[in-house]
C-alpha positions as CSV (number, residue, x, y, z in Angstrom):
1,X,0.0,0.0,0.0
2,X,1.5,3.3,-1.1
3,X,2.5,6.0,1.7
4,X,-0.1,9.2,2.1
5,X,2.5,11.2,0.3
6,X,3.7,8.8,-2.4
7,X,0.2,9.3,-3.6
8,X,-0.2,13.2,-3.0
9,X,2.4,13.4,-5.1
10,X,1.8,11.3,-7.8
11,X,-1.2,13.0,-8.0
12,X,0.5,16.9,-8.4
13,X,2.6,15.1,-10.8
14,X,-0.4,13.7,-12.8
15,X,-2.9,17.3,-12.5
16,X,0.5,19.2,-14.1
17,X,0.1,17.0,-17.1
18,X,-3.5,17.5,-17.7
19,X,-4.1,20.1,-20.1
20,X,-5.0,23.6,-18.9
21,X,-8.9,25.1,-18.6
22,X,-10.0,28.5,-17.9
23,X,-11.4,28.6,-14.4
24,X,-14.6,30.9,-13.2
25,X,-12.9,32.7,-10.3
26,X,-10.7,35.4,-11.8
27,X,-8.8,38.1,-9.6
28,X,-9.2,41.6,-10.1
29,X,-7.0,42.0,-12.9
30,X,-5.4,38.9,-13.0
31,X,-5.9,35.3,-14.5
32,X,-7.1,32.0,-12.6
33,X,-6.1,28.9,-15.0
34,X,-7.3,25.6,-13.7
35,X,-4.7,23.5,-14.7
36,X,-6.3,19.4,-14.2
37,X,-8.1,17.9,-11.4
38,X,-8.0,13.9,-10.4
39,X,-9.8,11.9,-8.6
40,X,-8.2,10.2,-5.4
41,X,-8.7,7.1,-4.5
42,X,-7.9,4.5,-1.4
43,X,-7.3,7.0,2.0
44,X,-8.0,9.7,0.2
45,X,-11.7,8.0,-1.8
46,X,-14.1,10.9,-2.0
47,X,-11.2,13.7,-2.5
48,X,-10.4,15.4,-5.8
49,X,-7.1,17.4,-6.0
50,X,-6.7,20.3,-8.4
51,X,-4.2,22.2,-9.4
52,X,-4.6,26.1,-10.3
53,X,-2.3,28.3,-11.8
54,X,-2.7,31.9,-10.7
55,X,-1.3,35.3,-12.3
56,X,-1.5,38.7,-11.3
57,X,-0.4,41.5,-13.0
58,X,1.9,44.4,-11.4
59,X,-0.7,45.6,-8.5
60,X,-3.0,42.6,-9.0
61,X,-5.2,41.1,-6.3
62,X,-7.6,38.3,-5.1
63,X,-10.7,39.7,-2.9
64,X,-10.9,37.6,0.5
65,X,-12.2,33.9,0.0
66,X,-11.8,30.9,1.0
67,X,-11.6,26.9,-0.4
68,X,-13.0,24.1,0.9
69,X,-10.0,21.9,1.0
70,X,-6.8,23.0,1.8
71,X,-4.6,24.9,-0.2
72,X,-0.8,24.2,-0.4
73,X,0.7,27.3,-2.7
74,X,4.4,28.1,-4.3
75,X,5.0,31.3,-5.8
76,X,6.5,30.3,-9.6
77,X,7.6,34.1,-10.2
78,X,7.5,37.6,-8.4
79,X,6.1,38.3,-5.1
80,X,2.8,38.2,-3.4
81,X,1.9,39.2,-0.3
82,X,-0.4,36.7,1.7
83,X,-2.2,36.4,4.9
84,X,-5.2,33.9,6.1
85,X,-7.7,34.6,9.1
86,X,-6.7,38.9,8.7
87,X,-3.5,37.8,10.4
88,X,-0.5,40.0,9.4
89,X,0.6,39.7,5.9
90,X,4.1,38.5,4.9
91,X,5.5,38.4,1.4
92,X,7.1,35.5,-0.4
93,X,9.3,35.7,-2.9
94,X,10.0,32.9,-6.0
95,X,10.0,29.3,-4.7
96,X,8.6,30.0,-1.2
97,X,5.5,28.0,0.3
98,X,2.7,28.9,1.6
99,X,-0.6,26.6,3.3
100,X,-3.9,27.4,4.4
101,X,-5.7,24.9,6.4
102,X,-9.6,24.4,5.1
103,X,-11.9,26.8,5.1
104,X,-9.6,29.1,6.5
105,X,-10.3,33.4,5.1
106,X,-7.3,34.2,2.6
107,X,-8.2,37.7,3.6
108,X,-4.8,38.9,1.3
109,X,-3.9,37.3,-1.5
110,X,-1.9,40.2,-3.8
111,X,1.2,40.9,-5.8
112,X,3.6,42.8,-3.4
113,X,5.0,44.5,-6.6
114,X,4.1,47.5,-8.2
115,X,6.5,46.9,-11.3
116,X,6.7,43.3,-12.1
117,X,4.1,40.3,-12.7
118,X,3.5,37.6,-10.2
119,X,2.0,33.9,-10.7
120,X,1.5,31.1,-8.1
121,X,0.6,27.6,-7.9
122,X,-1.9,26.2,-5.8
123,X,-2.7,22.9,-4.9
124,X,-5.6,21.7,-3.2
125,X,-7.4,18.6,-1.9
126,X,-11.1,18.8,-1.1
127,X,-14.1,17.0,-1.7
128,X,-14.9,15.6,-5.1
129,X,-17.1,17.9,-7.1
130,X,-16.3,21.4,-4.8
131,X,-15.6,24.3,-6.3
132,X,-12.1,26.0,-6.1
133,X,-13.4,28.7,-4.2
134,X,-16.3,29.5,-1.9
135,X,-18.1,32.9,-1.3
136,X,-16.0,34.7,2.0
């Protein structure tokens, strides 16, 4: 039986191959691009994962929401600034992580530059047939 995170990652592995679709949720200025889901199966039977691909342009921002899974990001270029539960936000730069646990508020979600682009990657697992994102 395969480990928990043989199979998480197998699956990220498997969603960057599917071909990309145009998801509904759009930031202000910016571009949401659903990149696949999958199906999980064995301990995780019930769970979809899905991978989403998001770009803001210089000054670019998400309005507060949240998902209804949980949300592991990494910032693929730029810098965003980020904060769940209207904690204080911190900014991450190129290859830094982020997480927010499920159903938690991403109350900022924003490129921290005025001058450049920034795009992330988010990965979440939640129930089979949720949406990406739920109303705040």
């Amino acid at each position: 039986m395969e480990s928990r995170r043989t199979l998480l990652w197998k699956m990220i592995l498997a969603a960057i191959g599917l071909r990309g679709r145009e998801a509904c949720a759009q930031p202000a200025g910016g571009r949401v691009r659903e990149v696949g889901k999958q199906a999980l199966s064995g301990p995780f039977a019930g769970m979809e994962a899905s991978l989403v691909e998001v770009s803001y342009p210089p000054g670019g921002r998400s309005a507060a929401h949240r998902h209804p899974g949980f949300i592991v990001g990494y910032v693929l270029e730029g810098q965003i600034r980020f904060a769940i539960n209207q904690g204080t936000p911190r900014v991450l730069g190129t290859g830094e992580m982020f997480y927010e646990p499920t159903g938690a508020l991403h109350s900022t979600s924003e490129n921290a530059r005025p001058d450049q682009p920034a795009k992330i990657l988010a990965f979440m697992v939640a129930p089979a047939g949720s949406p990406v994102v739920e109303p705040k």
